[in-house]
LUMNUMI-833481 format. One record per residue (C-alpha): residue in one letter; x, y, z. Coordinates in steps of 0.25 Angstrom, whole numbers. Each point is the difference from the previous one (the first is absolute). Layout:
BEGIN
(site 'A'; (X; Y; Z))
...
# end
This chain:
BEGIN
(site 'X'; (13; 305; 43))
(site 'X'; (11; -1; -9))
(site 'X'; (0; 1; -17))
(site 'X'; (13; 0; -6))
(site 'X'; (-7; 2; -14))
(site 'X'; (-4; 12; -6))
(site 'X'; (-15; 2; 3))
(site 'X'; (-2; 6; -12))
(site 'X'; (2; -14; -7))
(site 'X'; (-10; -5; 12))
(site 'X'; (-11; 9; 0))
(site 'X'; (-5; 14; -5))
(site 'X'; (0; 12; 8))
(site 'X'; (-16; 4; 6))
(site 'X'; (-5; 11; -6))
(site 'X'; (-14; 6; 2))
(site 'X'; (-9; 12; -6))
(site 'X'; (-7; 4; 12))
(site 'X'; (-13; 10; 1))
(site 'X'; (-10; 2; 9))
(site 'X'; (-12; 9; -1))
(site 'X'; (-8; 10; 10))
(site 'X'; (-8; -13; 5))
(site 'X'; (13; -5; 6))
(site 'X'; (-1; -10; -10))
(site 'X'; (14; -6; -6))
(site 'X'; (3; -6; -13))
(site 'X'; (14; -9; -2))
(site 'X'; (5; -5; -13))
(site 'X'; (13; -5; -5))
(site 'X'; (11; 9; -5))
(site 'X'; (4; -11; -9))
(site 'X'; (-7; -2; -13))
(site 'X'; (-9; -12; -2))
(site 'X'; (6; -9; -10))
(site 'X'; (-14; -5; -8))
(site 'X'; (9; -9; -11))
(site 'X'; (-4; -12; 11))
(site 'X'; (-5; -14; -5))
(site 'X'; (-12; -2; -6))
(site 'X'; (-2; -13; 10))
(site 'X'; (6; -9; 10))
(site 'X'; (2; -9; -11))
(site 'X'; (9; 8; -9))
(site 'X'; (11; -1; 14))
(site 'X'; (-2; -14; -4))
(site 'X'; (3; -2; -14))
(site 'X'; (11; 12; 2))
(site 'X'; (8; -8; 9))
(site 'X'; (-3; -14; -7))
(site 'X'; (8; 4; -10))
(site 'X'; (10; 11; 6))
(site 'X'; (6; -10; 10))
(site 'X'; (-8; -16; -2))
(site 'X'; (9; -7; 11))
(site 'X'; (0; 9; 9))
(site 'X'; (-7; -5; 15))
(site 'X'; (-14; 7; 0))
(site 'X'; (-7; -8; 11))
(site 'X'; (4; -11; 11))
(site 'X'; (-7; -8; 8))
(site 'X'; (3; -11; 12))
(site 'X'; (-5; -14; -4))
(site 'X'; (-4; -10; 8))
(site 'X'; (15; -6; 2))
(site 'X'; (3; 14; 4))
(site 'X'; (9; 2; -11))
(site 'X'; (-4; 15; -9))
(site 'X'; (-8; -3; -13))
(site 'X'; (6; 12; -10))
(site 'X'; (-8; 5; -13))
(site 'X'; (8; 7; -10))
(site 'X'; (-8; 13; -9))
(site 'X'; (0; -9; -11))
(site 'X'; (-8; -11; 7))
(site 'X'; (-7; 7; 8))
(site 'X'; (-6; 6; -15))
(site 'X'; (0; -11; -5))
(site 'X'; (-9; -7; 11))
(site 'X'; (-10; 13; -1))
(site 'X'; (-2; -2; -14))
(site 'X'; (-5; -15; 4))
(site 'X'; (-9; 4; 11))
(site 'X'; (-6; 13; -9))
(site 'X'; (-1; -10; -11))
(site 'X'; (-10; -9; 11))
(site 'X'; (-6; 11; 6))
(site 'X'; (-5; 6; -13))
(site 'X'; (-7; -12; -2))
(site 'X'; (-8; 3; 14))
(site 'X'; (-9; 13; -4))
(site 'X'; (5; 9; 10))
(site 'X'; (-1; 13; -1))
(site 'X'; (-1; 13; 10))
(site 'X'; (-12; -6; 5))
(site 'X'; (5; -14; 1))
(site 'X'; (15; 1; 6))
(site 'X'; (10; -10; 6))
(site 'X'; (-2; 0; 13))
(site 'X'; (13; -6; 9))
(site 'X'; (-5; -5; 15))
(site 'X'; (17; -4; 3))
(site 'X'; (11; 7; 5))
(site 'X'; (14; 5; -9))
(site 'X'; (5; -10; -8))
(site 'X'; (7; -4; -14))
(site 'X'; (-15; -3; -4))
(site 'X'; (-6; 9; 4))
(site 'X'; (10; 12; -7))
(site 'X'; (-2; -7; -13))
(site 'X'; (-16; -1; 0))
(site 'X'; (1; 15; 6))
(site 'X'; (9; 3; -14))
(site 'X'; (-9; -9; -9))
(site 'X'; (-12; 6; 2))
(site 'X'; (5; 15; 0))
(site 'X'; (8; -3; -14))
(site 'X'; (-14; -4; -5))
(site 'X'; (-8; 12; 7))
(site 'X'; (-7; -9; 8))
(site 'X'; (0; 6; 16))
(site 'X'; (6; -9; 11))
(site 'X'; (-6; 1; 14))
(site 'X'; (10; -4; 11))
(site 'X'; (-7; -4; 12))
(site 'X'; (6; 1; 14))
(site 'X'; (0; -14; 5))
(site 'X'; (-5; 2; 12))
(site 'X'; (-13; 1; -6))
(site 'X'; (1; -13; -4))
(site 'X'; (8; -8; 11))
(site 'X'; (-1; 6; 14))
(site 'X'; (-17; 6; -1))
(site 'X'; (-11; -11; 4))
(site 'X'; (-11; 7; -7))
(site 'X'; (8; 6; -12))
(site 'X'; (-9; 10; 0))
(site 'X'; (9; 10; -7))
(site 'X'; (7; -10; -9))
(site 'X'; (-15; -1; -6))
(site 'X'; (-2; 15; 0))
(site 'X'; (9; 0; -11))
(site 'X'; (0; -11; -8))
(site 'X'; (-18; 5; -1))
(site 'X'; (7; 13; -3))
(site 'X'; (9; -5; -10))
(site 'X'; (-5; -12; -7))
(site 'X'; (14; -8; -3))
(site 'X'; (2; -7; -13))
(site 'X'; (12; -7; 8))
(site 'X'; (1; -3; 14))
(site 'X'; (16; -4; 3))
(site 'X'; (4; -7; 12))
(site 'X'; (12; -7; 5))
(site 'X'; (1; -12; 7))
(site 'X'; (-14; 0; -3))
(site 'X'; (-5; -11; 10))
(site 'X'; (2; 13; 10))
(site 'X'; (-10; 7; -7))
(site 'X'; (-11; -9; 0))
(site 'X'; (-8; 6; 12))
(site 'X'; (0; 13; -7))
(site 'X'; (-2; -5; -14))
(site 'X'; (-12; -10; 5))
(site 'X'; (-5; 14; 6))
(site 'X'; (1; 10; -11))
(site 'X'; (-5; -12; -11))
(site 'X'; (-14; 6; -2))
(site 'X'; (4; 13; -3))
(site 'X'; (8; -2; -14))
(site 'X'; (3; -8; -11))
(site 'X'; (15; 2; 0))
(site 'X'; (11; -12; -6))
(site 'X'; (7; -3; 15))
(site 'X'; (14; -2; -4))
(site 'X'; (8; -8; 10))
(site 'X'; (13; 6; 3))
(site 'X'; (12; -12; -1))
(site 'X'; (3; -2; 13))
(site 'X'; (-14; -6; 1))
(site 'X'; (-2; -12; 3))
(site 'X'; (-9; -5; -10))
(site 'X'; (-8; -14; 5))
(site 'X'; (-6; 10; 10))
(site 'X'; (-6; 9; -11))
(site 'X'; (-11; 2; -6))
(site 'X'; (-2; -6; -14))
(site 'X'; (-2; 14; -5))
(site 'X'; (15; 6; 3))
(site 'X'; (6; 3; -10))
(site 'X'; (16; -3; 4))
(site 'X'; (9; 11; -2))
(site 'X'; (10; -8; -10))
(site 'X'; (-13; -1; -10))
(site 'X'; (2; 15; -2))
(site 'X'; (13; 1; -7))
(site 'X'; (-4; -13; -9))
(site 'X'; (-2; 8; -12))
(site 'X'; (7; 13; -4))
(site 'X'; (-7; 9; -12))
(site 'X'; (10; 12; 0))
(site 'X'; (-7; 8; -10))
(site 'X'; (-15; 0; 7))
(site 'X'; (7; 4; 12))
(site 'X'; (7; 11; -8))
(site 'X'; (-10; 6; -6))
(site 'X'; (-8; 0; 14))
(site 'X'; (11; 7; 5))
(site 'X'; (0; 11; -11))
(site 'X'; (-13; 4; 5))
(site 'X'; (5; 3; 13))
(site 'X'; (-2; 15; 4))
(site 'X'; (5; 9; 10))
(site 'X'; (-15; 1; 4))
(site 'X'; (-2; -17; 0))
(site 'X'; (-2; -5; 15))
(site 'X'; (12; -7; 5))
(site 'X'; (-4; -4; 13))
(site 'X'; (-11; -1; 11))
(site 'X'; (6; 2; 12))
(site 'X'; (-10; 1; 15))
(site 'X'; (4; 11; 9))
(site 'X'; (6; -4; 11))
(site 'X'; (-12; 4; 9))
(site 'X'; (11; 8; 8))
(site 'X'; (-15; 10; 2))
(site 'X'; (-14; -5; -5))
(site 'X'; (-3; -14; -8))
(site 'X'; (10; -4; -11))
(site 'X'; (-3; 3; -13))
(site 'X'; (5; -1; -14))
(site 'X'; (9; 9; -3))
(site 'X'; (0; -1; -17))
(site 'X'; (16; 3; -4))
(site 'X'; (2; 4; -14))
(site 'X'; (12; -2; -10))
(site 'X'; (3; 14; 0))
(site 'X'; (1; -1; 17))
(site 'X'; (11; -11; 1))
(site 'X'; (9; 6; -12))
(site 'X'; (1; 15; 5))
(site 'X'; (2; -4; 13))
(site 'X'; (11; -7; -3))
(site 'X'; (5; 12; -11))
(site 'X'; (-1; 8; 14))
(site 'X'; (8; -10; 6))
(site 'X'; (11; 1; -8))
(site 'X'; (0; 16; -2))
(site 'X'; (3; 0; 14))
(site 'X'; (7; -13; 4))
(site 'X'; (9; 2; -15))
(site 'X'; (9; -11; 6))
(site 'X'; (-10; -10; -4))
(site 'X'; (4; 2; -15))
(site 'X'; (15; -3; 3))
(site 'X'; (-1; -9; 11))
(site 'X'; (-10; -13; 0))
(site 'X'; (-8; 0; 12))
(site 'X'; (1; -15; 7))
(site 'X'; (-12; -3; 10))
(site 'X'; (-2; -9; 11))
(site 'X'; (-14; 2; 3))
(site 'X'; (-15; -5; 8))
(site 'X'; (-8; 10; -1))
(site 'X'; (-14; -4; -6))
(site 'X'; (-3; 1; -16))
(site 'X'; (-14; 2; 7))
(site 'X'; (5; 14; 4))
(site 'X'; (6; 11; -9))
(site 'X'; (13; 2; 8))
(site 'X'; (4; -14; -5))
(site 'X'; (-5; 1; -13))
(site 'X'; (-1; 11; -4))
(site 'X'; (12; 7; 6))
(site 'X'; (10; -12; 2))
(site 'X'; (-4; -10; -12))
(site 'X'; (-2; 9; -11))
(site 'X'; (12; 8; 4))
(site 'X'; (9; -12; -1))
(site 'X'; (-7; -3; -15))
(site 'X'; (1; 12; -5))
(site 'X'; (16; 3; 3))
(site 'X'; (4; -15; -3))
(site 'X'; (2; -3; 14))
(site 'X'; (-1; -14; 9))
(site 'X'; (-11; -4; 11))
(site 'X'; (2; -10; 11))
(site 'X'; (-13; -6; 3))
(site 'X'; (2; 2; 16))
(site 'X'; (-9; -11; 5))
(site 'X'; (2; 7; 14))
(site 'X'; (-9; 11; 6))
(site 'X'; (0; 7; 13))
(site 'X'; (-7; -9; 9))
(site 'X'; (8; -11; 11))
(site 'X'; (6; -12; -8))
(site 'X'; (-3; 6; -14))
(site 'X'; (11; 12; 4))
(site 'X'; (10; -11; -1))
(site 'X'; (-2; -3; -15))
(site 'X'; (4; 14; -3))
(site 'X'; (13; -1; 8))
(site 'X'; (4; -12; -7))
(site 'X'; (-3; 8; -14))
(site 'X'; (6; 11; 4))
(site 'X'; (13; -8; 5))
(site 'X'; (2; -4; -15))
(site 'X'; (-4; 12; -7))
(site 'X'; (4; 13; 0))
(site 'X'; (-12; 10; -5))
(site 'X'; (3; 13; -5))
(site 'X'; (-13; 7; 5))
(site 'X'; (-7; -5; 12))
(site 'X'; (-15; 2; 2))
(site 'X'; (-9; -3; 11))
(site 'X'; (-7; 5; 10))
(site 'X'; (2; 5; 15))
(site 'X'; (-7; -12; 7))
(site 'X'; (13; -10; -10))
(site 'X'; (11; 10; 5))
(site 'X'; (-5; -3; 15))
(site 'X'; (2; -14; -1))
(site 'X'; (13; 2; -12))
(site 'X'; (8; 9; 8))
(site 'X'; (4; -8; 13))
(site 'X'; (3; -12; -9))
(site 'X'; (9; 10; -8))
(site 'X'; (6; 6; 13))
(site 'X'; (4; -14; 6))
(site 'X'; (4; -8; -13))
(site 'X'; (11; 9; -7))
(site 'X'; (2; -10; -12))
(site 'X'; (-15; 4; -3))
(site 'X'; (3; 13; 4))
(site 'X'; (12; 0; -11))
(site 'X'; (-7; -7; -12))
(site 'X'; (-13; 9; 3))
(site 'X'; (6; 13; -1))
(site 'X'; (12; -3; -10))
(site 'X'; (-8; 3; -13))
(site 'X'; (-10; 10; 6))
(site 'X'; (-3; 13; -5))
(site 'X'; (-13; 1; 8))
(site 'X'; (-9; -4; 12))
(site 'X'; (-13; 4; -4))
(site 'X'; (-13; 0; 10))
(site 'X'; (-14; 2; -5))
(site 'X'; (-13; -5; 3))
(site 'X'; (1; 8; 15))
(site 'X'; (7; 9; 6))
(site 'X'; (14; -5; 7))
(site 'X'; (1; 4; 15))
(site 'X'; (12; 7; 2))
(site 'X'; (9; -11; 8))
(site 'X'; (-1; -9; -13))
(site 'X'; (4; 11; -9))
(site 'X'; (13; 3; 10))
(site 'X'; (3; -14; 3))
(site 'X'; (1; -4; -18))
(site 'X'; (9; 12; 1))
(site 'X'; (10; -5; 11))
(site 'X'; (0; -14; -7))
(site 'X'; (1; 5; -13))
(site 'X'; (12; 11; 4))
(site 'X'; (6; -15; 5))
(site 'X'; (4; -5; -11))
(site 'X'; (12; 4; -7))
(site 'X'; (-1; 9; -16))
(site 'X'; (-17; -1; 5))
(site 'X'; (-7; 10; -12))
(site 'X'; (-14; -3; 7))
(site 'X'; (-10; 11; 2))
(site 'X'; (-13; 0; 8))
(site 'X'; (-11; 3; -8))
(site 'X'; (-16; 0; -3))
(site 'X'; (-10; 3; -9))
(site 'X'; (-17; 2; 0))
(site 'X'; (-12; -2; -7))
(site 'X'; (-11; -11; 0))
(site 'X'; (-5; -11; -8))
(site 'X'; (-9; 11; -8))
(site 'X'; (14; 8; -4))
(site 'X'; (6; -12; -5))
(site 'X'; (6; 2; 9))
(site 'X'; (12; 11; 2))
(site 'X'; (-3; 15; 1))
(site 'X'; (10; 4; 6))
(site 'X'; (14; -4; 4))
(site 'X'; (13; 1; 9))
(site 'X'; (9; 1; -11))
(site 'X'; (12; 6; 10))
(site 'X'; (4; -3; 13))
(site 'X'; (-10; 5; 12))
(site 'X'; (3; 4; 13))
(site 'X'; (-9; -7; 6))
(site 'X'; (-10; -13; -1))
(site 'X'; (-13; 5; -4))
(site 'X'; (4; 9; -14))
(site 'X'; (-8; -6; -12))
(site 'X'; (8; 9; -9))
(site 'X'; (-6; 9; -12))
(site 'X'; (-9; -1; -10))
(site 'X'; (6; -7; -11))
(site 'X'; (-1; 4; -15))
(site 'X'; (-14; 2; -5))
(site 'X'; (-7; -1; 12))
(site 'X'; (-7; 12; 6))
(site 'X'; (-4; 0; 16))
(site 'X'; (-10; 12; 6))
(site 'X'; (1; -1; 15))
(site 'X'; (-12; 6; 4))
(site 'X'; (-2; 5; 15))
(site 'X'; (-10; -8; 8))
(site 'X'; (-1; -4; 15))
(site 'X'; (14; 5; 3))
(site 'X'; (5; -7; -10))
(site 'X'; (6; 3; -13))
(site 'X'; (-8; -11; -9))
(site 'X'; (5; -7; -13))
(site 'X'; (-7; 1; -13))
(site 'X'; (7; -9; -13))
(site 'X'; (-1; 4; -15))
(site 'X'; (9; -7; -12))
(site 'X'; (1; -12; -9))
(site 'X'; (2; -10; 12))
(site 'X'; (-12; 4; 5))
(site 'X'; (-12; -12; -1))
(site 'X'; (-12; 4; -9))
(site 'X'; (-11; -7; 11))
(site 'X'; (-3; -11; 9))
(site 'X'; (-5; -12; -10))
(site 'X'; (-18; -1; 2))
(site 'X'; (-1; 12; 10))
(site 'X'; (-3; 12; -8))
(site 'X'; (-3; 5; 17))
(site 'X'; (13; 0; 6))
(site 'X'; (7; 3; -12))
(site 'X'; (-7; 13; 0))
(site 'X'; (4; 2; 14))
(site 'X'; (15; -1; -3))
(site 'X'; (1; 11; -8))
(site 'X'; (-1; 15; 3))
(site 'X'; (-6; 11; -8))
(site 'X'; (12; 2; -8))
(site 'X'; (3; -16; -1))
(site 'X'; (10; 0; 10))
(site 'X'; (-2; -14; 6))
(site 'X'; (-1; 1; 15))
(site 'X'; (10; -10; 6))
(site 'X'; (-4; 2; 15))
(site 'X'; (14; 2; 4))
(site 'X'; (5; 13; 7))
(site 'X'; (16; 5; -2))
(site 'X'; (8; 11; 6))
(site 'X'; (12; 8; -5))
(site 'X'; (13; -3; 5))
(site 'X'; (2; 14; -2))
(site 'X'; (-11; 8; -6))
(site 'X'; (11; 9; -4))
(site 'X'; (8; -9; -8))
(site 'X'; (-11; -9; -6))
(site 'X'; (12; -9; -8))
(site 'X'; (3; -5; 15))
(site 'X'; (-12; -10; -1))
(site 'X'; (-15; -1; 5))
(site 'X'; (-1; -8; 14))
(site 'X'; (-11; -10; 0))
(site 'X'; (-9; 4; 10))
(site 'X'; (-11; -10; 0))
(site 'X'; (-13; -4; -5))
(site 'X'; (-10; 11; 4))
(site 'X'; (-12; -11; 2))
(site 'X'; (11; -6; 10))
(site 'X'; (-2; 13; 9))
(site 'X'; (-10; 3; 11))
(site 'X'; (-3; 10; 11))
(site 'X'; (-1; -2; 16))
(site 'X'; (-12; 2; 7))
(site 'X'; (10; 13; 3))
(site 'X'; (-2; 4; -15))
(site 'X'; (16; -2; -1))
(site 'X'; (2; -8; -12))
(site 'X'; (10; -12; -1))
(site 'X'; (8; 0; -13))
(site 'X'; (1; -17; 0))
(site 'X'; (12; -3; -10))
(site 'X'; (9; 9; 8))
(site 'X'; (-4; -5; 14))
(site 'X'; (1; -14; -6))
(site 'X'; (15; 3; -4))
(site 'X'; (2; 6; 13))
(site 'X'; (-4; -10; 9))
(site 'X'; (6; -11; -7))
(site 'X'; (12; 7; 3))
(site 'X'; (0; 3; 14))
(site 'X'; (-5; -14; 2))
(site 'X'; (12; -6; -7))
(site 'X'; (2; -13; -2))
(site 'X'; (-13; -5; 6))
(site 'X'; (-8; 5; -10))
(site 'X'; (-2; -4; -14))
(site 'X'; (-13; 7; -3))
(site 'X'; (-9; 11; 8))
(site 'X'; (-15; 0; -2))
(site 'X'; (-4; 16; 6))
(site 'X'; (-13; 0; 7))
(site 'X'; (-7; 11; 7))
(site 'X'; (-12; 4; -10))
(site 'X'; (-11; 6; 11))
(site 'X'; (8; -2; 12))
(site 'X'; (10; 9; 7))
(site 'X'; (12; -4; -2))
(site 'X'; (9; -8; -10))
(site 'X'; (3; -16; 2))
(site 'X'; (9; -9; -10))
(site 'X'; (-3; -14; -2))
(site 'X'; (13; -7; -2))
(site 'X'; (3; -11; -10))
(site 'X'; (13; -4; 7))
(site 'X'; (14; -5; -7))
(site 'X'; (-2; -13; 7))
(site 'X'; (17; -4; -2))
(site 'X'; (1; 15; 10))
(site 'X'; (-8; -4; 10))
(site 'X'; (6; -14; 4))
(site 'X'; (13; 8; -2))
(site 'X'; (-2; 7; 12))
(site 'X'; (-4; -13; 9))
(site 'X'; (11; -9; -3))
(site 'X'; (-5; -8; 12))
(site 'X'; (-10; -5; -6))
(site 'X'; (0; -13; -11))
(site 'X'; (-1; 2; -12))
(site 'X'; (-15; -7; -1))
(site 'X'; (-5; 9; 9))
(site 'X'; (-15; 4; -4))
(site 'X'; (0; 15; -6))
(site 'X'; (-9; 5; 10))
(site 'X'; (9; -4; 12))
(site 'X'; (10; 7; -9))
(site 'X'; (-8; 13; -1))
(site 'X'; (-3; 0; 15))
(site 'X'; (14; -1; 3))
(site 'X'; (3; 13; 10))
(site 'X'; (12; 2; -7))
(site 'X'; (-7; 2; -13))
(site 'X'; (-12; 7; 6))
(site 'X'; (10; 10; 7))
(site 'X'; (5; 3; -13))
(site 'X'; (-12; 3; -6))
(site 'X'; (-4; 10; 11))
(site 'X'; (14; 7; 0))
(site 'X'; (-2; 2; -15))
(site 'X'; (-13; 6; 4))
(site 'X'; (5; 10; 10))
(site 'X'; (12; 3; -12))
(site 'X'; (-11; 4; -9))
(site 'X'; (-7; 8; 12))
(site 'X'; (12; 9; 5))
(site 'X'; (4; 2; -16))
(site 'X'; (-16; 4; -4))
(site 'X'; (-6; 13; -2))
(site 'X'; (-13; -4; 2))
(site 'X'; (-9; -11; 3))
(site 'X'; (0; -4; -16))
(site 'X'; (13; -2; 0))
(site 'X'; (2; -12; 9))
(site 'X'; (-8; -12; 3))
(site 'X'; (-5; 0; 16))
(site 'X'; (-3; -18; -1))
(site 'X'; (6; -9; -10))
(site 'X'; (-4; -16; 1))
(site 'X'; (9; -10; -7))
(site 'X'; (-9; -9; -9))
(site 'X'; (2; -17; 2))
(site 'X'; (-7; -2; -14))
(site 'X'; (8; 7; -14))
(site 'X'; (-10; 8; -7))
(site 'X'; (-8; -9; -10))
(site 'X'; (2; 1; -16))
(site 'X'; (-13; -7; -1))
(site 'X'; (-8; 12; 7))
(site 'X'; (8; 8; -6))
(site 'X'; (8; 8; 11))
(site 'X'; (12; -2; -8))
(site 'X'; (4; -2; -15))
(site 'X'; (10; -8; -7))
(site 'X'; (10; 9; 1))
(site 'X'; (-1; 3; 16))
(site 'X'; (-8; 12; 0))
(site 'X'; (-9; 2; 11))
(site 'X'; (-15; 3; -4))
(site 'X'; (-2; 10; 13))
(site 'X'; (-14; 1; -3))
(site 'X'; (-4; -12; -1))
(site 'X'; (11; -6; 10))
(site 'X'; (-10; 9; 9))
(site 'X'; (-12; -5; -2))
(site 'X'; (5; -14; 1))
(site 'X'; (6; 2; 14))
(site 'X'; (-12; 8; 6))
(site 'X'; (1; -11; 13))
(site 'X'; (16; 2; 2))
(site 'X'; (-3; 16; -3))
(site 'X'; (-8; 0; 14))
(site 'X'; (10; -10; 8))
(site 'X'; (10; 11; -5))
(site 'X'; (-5; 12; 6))
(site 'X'; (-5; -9; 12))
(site 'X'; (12; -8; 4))
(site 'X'; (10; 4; -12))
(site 'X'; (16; 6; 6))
(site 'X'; (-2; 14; 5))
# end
């Protein structure tokens, strides 16, 4: 891609202190100085650009006539100050914290801010817990596990099945959000507006001056991406040298106010950690995008993105699947959406490589285009970056270089080169579970992530780290050969292009290697126009037109293998999208291999029995 501007003015150059010792054991740090004059909370962004810049936009949101409802600094402030000034009233504390049961909105930012300003933990819970489970089995794990003080939901007649569920296990204040509709409540709720009825600046000051780097600023629950969620405690101290990390490397964002159209979950660090709090801390603007990447919600976010233009775009590779031929076919989208973009960043999984090309071509379309294809990685428990793509990469896969303060040991195991984390953004424990807190760490507190990376050229460490999977993810064929999952998974989808949207990688105790394939639906019926439109999915699937496509990209991984672990011998496309419920795939489209693999154990046999060879 093109960049007509200095890329000095854009980003700073990777550099890395690299050793590795007789054990074969590397150790990468930043060659850039860590800047520790970072802010002692969330809150001080707040306050900072309340005064610095009151009327300009901080967040916006859709309302129900479609039009976008806009909060300046200074209101935003201003209606923190009124909810801290109500929830100091509720008793709250560590071990009572507001707990949020709804998805991104104007509300649920300011309740979020209000009980951080006061140094009292918000908790955002994915609402699928809440909405698509019938048991809400884990949605009471962690509300026994956190004990609220204040449940928020919105509309909250929505909510009742899961709120009638979890009643017995606390005593919280439910607040109902105000797009409730409130004859259908209980007489309990408390409505949203009753919250900002009164404003007592100077309690809510004098809270805030006993904020500490050290004070918890959130709960946020793993993902489950491998094992049960749990909750991951993330301090003050986490969120701010993050983001001081962020700017060391991205120094743009100090010049440059980041404007955001954005999705992803505040349940999930990538969307709030990484996104919100960056656009906070630099005075920037976020777009509530009521859109996500699923069939009929994906249009929201091309009419968001139609009107504005970002300057960062985030998401993840499952979004872009979806995003891209929309982009590619509608070039006044295609123009606004790339007209302010300094980046297109991908997280949350590694992008296949025909994605990553394809951004590129569409990007390199548009005239003056300064975007770059870029990533970053960590976890929840790293608050969450580690490391980032602070430079243009050759190739999809690069999650860049440690950034300032961070320290990674990659430590041999399995064939793998495995990733250890120690810095400031790294999170103190899980909250209750002295066990698996224990086992996070190494010997020399090192938290063990689980992932695996590789040098892009061991040579030339400034180059980048590949990621390279998550060691759990990998297994052995009853040959004893093993199968390195995150890569084949890339591979496959590749070769499958456009059918496949996701690949589940099977093979554990067998002989050989099968896929089971979450199709991209809108590319199967593109290959049997002679059906209607209605036709059902699995008369699509069976289509010989789209299973010949699926055996020839079989054969192309065959005659391009060096081995029976690089290629897949059966693949099944799956009728039925994997289930957030069971939790073969969270919020933001990542695909729980393990779990995905125990939940399919039927379709696992129809694979290897009757699957495309």
């Amino acid at each position: 891609m093109s960049n007509t501007r200095s890329p000095d003015c854009i980003h700073a150059a990777p550099v890395v202190q690299h050793d590795i010792d007789e054990s074969g054991v590397h150790t990468l740090r930043s060659g850039i100085a860590f800047d520790e004059d970072y802010a002692r909370c969330t809150g001080e962004w707040l306050e900072h650009w309340a005064k610095a810049t009151p009327d300009h936009l901080f967040l916006a949101q859709r309302d129900a006539s479609r039009e976008w409802q806009k909060l300046t600094y200074a209101q935003v402030r201003q209606r923190v100050i009124a909810i801290a000034t109500w929830l100091s009233g509720q008793n709250l504390s560590a071990e009572r914290p507001v707990m949020i049961l709804s998805d991104n909105s104007l509300e649920h930012a300011l309740l979020m801010l209000a009980a951080m300003h006061i140094g009292v933990p918000s908790a955002a819970v994915s609402q699928g817990y809440s909405l698509q489970s019938q048991d809400h089995a884990k949605l009471k794990a962690n509300v026994e596990l956190l004990k609220p003080g204040v449940i928020y939901v919105d509309p909250a007649e929505r909510f009742i099945p899961a709120l009638t569920n979890i009643a017995a296990l606390h005593d919280a204040v439910v607040v109902a959000g105000g797009n409730s509709d409130n004859s259908s409540l209980p007489s309990s709720a408390v409505p949203f507006a009753d919250l900002e009825a009164h404003s007592d600046e100077a309690t809510v000051m004098a809270a805030f001056a006993t904020v500490t780097p050290d004070t918890i600023a959130k709960f946020l629950f793993t993902s489950g991406s491998t094992g049960a969620p749990k909750a991951v405690i993330n301090t003050q101290r986490m969120l701010c040298s993050n983001q001081m990390a962020k700017q060391q490397v991205w120094p743009f964002l100090a010049k440059e106010k980041p404007v955001l159209v954005d999705w992803l979950p505040w349940s999930h660090t990538f969307g709030s950690n990484h996104n919100f709090n960056m656009v906070l801390c630099w005075g920037g603007s976020l777009y509530i995008d009521e859109g996500k990447p699923a069939p009929g919600l994906i249009d929201k976010t091309v009419r968001n993105l139609h009107e504005i233009a970002p300057t960062m775009y985030f998401s993840v590779p499952r979004a872009y699947d979806m995003l891209m031929p929309l982009l590619r076919d509608d070039k006044a989208l295609r123009e606004k959406f790339f007209s302010q973009l300094n980046y297109v960043f991908y997280a949350g999984a590694a992008l296949p490589q025909h994605l990553w090309e394809g951004l590129q071509e569409l990007a390199a379309s548009v005239p003056d285009c300064n975007t770059m294809m870029v990533s970053s990685w960590g976890s929840t428990e790293t608050s969450p970056m580690a490391t980032d793509c602070h430079f243009q990469a050759d190739k999809s896969g690069v999650i860049g270089v440690p950034v300032p303060g961070v320290t990674l040991k990659l430590v041999p195991n399995a064939g793998k080169l495995e990733v250890r984390i120690k810095g400031p953004n790294i999170f103190p424990g899980y909250w209750k579970n002295e066990q698996e807190t224990a086992k996070a760490f190494d010997e020399d507190d090192f938290y063990k992530i689980g992932d695996a990376v590789k040098f892009v050229d061991p040579d030339q460490p400034e180059k980048g780290l590949l990621f390279d999977g998550r060691v759990s993810e990998d297994f052995k064929l009853l040959t004893g050969t093993w199968v390195h999952v995150g890569a084949l998974r890339l591979a496959g989808i590749d070769a499958l292009k456009p059918l496949a949207q996701d690949i589940v990688v099977t093979g554990h105790d067998r002989d050989s290697i099968g896929f089971l394939v979450f199709p991209n639906e809108a590319a199967c019926r593109w290959l049997c126009p002679e059906l209607t439109a209605d036709a059902p999915l699995s008369e699509v699937l069976n289509h010989p037109r789209v299973q010949e496509h699926l055996a020839d990209g079989l054969a192309s991984m065959r005659q391009s293998g060096s081995g029976s672990s690089t290629y897949a011998s059966h693949a099944l496309l799956m009728e039925d999208p994997p289930s957030v419920e069971a939790g073969e795939i969270t919020d933001k489209g990542y695909i729980n291999q393990r779990i995905a693999l125990a939940c399919r154990a039927d379709q696992i046999e129809h694979l290897y029995n009757r699957g495309i060879k």
